[in-house]
C-alpha positions in Angstrom: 71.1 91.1 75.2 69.1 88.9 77.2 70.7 86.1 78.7 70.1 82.6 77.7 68.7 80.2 80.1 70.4 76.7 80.2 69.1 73.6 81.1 70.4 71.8 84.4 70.9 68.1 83.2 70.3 65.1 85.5 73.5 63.1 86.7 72.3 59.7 85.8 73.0 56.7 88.4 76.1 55.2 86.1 78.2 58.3 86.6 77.9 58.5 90.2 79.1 55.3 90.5 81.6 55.8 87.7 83.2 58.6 90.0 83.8 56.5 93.1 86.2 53.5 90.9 89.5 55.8 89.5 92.4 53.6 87.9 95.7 54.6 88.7 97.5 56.1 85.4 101.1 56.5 85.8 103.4 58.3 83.2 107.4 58.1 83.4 109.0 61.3 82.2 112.6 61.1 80.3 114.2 62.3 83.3 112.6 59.1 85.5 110.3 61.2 87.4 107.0 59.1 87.8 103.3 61.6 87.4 100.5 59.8 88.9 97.2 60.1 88.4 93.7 59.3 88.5 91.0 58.3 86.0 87.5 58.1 85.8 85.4 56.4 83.0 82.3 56.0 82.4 80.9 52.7 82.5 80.8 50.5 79.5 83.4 49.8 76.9 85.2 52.3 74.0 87.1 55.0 74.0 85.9 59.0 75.4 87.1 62.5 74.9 89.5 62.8 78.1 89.3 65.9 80.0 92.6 66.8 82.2 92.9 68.1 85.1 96.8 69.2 86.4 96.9 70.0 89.5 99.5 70.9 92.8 96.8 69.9 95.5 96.1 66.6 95.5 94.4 64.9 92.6 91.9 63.1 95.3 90.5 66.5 96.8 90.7 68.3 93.6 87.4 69.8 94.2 88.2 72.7 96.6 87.0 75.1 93.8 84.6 77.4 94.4 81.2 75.8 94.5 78.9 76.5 91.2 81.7 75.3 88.6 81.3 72.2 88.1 81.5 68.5 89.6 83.3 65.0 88.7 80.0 63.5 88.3 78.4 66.1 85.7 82.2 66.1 83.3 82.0 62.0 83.3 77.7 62.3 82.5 79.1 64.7 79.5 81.0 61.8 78.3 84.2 62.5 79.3 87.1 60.2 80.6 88.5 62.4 83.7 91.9 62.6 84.4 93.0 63.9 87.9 96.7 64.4 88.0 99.1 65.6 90.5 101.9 67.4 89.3 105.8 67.1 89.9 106.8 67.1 93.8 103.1 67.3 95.0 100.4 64.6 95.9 101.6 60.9 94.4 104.1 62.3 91.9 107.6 61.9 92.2 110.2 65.1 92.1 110.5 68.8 93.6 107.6 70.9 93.0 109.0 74.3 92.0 105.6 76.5 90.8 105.8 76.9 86.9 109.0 75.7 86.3 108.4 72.1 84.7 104.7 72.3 83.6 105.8 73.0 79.7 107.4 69.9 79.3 105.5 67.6 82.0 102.0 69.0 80.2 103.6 67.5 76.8 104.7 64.2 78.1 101.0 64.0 79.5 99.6 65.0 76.1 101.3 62.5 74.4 100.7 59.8 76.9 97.1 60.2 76.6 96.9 59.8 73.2 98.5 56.5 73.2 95.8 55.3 75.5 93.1 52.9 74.2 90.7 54.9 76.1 91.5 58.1 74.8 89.5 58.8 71.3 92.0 61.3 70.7 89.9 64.6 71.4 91.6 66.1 74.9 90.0 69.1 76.8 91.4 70.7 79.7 90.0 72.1 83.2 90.7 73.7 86.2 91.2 77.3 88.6 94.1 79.0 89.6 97.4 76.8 89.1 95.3 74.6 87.5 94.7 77.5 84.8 98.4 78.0 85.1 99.1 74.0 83.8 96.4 74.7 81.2 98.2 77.5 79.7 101.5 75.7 79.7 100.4 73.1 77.7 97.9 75.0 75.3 100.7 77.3 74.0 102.7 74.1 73.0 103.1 74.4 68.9 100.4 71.4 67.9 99.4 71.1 71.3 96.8 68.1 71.2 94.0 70.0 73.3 90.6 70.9 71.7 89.3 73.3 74.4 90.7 74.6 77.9 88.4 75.8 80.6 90.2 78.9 82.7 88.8 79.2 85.8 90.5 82.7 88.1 93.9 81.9 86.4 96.8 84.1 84.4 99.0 83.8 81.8 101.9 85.5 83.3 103.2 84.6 86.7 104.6 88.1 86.9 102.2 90.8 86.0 99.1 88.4 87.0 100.4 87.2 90.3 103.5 88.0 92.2 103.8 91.4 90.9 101.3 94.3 90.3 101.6 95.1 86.4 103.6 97.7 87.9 106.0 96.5 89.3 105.1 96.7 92.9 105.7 93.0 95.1 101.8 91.7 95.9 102.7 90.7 99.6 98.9 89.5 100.2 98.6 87.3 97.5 102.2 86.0 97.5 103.0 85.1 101.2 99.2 83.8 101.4 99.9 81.2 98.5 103.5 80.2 99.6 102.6 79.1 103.1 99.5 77.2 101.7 102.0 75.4 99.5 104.4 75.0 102.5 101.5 73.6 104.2 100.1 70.9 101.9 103.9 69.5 101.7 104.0 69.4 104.8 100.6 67.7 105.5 101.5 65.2 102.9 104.6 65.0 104.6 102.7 63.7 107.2 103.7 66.5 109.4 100.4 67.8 110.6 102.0 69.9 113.8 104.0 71.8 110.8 101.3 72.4 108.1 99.2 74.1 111.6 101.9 76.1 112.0 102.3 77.8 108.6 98.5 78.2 108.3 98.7 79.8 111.8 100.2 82.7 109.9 99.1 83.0 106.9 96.0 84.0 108.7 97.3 86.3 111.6 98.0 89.7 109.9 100.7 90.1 113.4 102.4 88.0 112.9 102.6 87.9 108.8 103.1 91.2 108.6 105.5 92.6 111.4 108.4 94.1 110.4 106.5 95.3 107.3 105.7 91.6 106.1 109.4 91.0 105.2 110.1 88.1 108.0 108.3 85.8 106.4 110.9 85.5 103.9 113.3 83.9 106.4 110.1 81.2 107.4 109.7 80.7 103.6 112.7 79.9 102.9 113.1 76.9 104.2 109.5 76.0 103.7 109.4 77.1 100.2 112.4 77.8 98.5 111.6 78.5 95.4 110.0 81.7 96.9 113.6 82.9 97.2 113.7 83.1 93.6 110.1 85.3 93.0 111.3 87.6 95.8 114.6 88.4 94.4 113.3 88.6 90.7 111.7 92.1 91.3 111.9 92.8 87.2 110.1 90.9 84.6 113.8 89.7 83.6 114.6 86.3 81.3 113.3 84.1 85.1 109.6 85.3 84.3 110.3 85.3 80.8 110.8 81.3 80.9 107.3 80.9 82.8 105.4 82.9 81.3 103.4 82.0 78.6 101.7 84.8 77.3 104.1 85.9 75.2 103.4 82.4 73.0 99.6 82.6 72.3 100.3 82.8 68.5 100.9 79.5 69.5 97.2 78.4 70.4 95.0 76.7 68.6 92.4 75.6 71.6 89.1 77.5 72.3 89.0 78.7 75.7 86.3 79.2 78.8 88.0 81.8 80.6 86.4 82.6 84.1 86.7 85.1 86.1 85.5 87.6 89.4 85.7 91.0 89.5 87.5 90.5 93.0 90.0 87.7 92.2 93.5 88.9 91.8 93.5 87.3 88.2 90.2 89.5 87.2 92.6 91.5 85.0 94.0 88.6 83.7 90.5 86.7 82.9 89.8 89.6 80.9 93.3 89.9 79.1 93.6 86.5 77.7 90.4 86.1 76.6 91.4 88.9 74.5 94.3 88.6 73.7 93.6 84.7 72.1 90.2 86.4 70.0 92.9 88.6 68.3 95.8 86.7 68.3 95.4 82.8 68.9 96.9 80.7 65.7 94.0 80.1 64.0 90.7 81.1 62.8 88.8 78.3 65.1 91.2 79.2 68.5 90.4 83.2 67.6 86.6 82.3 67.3 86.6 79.7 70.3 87.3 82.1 72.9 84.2 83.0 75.8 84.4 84.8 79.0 82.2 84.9 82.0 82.8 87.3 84.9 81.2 87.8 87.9 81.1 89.8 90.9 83.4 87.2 92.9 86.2 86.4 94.6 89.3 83.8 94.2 87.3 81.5 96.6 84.2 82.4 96.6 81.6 82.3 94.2 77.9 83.6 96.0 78.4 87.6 95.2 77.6 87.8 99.1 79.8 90.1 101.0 79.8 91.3 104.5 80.1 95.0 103.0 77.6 94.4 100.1 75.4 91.5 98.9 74.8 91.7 95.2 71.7 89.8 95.2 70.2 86.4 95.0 70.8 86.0 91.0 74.6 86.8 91.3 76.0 83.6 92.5 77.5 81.2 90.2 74.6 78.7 90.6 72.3 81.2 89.5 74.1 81.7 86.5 74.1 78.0 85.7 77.7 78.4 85.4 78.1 74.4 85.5 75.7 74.6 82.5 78.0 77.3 80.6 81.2 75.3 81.1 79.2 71.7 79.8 77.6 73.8 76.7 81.4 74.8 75.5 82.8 71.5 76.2 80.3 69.9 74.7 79.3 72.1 71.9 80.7 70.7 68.9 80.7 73.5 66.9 77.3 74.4 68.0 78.1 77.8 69.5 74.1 79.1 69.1 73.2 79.0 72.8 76.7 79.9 74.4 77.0 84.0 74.8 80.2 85.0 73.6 80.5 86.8 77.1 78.9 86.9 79.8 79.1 89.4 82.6 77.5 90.7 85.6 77.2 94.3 86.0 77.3 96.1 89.7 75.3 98.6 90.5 72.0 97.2 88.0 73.1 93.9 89.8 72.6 91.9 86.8 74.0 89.5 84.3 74.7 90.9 80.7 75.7 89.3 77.7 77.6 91.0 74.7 79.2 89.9 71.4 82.4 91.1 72.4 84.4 92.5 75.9 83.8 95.5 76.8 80.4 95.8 74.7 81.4 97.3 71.0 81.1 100.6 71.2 82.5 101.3 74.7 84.6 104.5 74.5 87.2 105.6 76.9 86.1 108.8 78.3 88.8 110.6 80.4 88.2 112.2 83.8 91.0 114.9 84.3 92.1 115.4 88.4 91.4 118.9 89.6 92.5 120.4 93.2 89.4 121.7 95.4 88.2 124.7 95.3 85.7 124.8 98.3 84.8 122.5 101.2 83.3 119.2 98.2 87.2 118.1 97.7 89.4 117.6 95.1 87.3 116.8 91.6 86.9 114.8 89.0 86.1 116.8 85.8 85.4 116.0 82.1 87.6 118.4 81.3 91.0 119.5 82.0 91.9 123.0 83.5 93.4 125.1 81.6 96.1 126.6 84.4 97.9 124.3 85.9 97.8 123.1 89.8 99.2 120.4 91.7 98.4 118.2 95.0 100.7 117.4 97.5 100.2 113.3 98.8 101.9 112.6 102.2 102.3 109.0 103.4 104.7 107.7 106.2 105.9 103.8 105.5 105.5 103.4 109.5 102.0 104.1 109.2 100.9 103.0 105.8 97.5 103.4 104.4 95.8 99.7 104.4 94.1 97.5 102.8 90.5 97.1 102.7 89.1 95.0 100.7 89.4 94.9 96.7 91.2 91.6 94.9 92.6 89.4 96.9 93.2 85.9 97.9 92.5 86.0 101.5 89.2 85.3 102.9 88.2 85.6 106.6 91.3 87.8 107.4 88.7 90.9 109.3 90.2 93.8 107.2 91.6 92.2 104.2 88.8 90.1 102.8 88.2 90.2 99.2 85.4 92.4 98.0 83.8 96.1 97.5 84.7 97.1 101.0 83.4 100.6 102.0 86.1 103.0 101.5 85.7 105.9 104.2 87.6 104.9 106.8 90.6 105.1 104.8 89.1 108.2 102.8 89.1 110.3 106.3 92.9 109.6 106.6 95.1 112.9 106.1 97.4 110.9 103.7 94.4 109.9 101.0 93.5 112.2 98.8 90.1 111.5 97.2 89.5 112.9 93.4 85.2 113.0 93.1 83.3 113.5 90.3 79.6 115.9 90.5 76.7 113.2 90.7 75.8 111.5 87.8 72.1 112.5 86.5 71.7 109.8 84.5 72.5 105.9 84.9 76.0 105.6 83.5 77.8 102.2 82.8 81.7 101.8 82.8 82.6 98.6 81.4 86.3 96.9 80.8 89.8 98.8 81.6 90.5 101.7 83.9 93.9 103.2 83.6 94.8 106.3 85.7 97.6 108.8 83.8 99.6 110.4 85.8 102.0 113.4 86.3 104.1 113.3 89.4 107.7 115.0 90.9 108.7 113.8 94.2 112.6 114.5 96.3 112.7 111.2 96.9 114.3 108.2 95.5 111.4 106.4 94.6 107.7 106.9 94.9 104.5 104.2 94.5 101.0 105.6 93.5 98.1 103.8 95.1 94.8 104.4 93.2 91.2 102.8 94.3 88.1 103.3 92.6 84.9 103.6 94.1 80.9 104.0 93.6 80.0 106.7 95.8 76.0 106.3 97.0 74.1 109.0 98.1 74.3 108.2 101.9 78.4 108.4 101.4 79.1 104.6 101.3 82.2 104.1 99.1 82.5 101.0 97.7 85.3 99.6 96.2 85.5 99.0 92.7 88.9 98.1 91.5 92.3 99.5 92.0 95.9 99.2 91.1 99.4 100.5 92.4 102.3 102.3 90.1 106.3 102.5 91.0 107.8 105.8 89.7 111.2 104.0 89.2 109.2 101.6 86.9 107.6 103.7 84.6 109.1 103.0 81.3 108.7 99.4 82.0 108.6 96.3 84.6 112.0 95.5 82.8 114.3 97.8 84.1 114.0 100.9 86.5 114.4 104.4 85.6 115.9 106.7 87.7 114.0 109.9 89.3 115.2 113.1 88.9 113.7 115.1 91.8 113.8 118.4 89.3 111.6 116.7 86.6 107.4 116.0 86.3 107.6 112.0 85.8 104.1 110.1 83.5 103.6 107.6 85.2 100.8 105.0 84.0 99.2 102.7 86.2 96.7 99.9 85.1 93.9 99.9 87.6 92.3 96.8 86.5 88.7 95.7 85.0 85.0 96.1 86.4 81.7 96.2 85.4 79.4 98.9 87.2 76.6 101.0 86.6 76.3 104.3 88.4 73.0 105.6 89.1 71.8 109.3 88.6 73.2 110.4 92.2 75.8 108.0 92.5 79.8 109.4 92.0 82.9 107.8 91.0 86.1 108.2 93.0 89.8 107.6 92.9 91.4 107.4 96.2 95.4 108.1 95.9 97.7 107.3 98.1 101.4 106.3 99.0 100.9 102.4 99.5 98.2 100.0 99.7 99.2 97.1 102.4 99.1 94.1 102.4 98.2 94.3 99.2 101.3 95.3 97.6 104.3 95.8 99.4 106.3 99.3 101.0 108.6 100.4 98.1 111.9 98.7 99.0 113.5 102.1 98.3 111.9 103.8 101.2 110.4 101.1 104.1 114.0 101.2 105.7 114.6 104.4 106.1 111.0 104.9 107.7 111.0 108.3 106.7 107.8 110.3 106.3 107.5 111.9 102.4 105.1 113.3 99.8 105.0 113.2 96.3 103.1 115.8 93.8 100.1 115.1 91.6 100.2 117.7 89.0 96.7 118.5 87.0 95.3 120.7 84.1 98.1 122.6 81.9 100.5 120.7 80.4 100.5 117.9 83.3 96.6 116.9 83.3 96.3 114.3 85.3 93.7 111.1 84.6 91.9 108.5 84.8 90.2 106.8 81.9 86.9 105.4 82.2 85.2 102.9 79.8 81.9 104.2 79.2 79.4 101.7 77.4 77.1 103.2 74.8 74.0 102.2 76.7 75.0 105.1 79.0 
């Protein structure tokens, strides 16, 4: 489907100078607690559609979103009445900021606030990335929750199995440490303690000192600089803690359309993709369910070009290109005018293109399973369309001393050498004696896997506990391996992030691990991959069960038989 071209509209001279005069708006919550906030109009009397914006940042410097999504003066040219709001314990507002924990009911008091404004025509929209998609979500799942349309922008749902936590239960030490010391930072810049917030963005950027000691002393430094990460440390299950923050489970709830933005190498790519389905199928009525649109594109958290020191995805893959400013204005605006706004809209690797479709993954995308398959000769262990009828196994060594590493994939970080977000070339870690690499012949024809991966997999270890690290990868004909997606699962975890299972060292465990979404054609030469491994780190943490004893073990990947290993690939039907 080709992909419609939108129109850049001029910011006319009365917005600009609507967006340098905010009013303070200040609401009182039952408890006391005072939420401040600023508001831009546009000029001239009446009352406008208000779009909010909740944020933990600041709400004067709320624009340090990537570039491309949109800017103060284009909402306020749309018509909109823009509120910029800080939320409890950060910026202006009064009280403790504790992440999650009081956006439910401080989203409603705002709601209802707004609508008693003479300024407010009654029609609220809502706006904003990462916690800001967070705030969105706590207010939109509200039963009769005022909004008419939410904007998620690299966001989740669920605090657990979007953020702090690998949907399988293994600790994201990357992504969690990285965002508590930012928040220990701003407090303490707005503290007024500049000597401090140097100090705690001194290592949140030095992998030696972050992770020494396996990355567990930052827990002492965090806990006095953010103490609510006590709590998302030492709630390791999805128990009734995440249950309370989570909103997920409430969508039935919903009756907003939703925007939901996303990259393929943002740690909430999975979760972009997820709630935008989830609220087509399930949101509470007819006009949510048919209000939903994603866009996804081959980006990161912060960044927003498609330009990476490993690979550059081309001049038409940045946000800009896109008109992605255009996109977000069209739904906003659209009144029920849907005609020129795809339902989504995606970029696809490997073609290095934009596609649009009427659903996500394209209807008709089939998932085709790739059974694991020890080698046989000097090409490596295989990926095959079919599973062997014999059965075999592969033995996976790792040491916790020296685990395998990150490199690249979905992260937060950016500018941290061997961590940075992005299809990072594999083979350095594929030549390591503890990575076993599964590959499939060459394709001859141009193949496009589209949506979910999810590897299945039969494994027996002695040990107490075992995690499975699995990274996917386009394999070019000149060897590059570049990094697709990935994802990590916890043996002791297999039944469920809820509660752990214990391993019996006599039995063959299933264990299924979500690797994620992408969007990638192969071309006739190119392979696919799956890298396994014992950890991934930083990414995810050591499992707890074995980083003390700094043992060296193995675990067993059993194929074909009655234990055939796989993975299961999305193929699209224009492959």
């Amino acid at each position: 489907m080709a992909l419609p071209v939108l129109a850049a509209t001029a910011t006319p001279a009365s917005a600009a100078d609507a967006a340098a005069t905010p009013q303070l708006f200040e609401i009182v919550l039952s408890d006391g607690t005072v939420l401040r906030a600023d508001v831009y109009k546009p000029t001239g009397p009446g009352s406008y559609p208000v779009l909010l914006v909740r944020t933990p940042y600041s709400k004067s410097s709320f624009f340090s979103m990537p570039e491309g999504i949109t800017t103060l003066e284009r909402m306020i040219a749309d018509g909109f009445a823009v509120v910029f709001q800080d939320v409890r314990g950060t910026g202006a507002s009064d009280g403790q900021f504790v992440p999650l924990l009081n956006e439910r009911e401080d989203g409603a008091a705002t709601l209802t606030a707004l609508l008693q404004q003479p300024w407010c025509d009654g029609r609220i929209s809502t706006l904003g990335s990462s916690y800001l998609g967070f705030t969105q979500f706590a207010m939109t799942v509200e039963a009769g929750a005022p909004v008419r349309d939410s904007v998620y922008i690299n966001t989740a749902p669920d605090a657990y199995t979007g953020w702090y936590y690998s949907p399988g239960g293994a600790f994201s030490v990357e992504n969690s440490d990285r965002y508590a010391f930012a928040v220990g930072a701003g407090a303490a810049r707005t503290a007024g303690d500049l000597a401090r917030a140097e100090y705690l963005n001194a290592i949140a950027t030095k992998e030696s000192d972050r992770l020494r000691d396996g990355g567990r002393h930052t827990a002492d430094v965090l806990a006095v600089e953010a103490p609510w990460f006590t709590d998302i440390v030492e709630h390791r299950l999805r128990d009734e803690y995440w249950q309370e923050i989570s909103y997920a489970d409430d969508f039935d709830q919903v009756t907003a359309g939703g925007l939901h933005i996303g990259g393929w190498f943002d740690f909430f790519s999975r979760s972009a993709v997820s709630a935008y389905t989830a609220l087509r199928q399930g949101a509470a009525s007819a006009a949510a369910r048919e209000g939903q649109y994603l866009v996804m594109g081959p980006w990161t958290h912060n960044d927003t070009s498609g330009v990476y020191e490993a690979h550059d995805f081309g001049a038409g893959a940045s946000a800009a290109s896109l008109g992605l400013e255009n996109l977000i204005s069209s739904f906003l605006t659209r009144q029920g005018n849907t005609e020129a706004l795809p339902r989504a809209t995606w970029f696809l690797m490997g073609a290095d293109e934009w596609r649009t479709s009427t659903e996500f993954p394209p209807p008709g995308t089939l998932a085709a399973p790739l059974f694991l398959a020890p080698a046989v000769d000097d090409s490596g262990a295989r990926l095959a369309p079919q599973a062997a009828i014999t059965g075999s196994s592969v033995l996976v060594p790792f040491d916790v001393a020296n685990p395998v590493s990150t490199r690249g994939g979905r992260l937060l970080s950016i500018g941290d050498t061997w961590t940075d977000a992005g299809p990072t070339d594999q083979r350095v870690l594929e030549a390591r004696d503890d990575v076993v690499s599964f590959t499939t012949e060459m394709f001859e024809t141009a193949t496009e896997v589209v949506g979910a991966l999810q590897a299945v997999v039969y494994v027996s270890t002695h040990l107490p506990d075992t995690d499975v690290a699995v990274v996917v990868t386009d394999v070019a004909p000149d060897g590059t391996s570049r990094l697709l997606c990935e994802g990590i699962g916890r043996l002791s975890l297999r039944d469920g992030v809820d509660h752990e299972a214990p391993v019996d060292a006599e039995q063959i465990h299933r264990l299924v691990i979500d690797l994620g979404v992408t969007a990638n054609a192969f071309a006739p030469g190119h392979q696919l991959r799956i890298n396994v491994a014992g950890s991934n780190f930083p990414n995810y943490e050591l499992n707890p069960a074995l980083a003390d004893g700094h043992q060296p073990g193995a675990f067993t990947v059993h194929t074909g038989g009655s234990w055939a290993s796989h993975v299961l690939v999305p193929v699209a039907p224009s492959s």
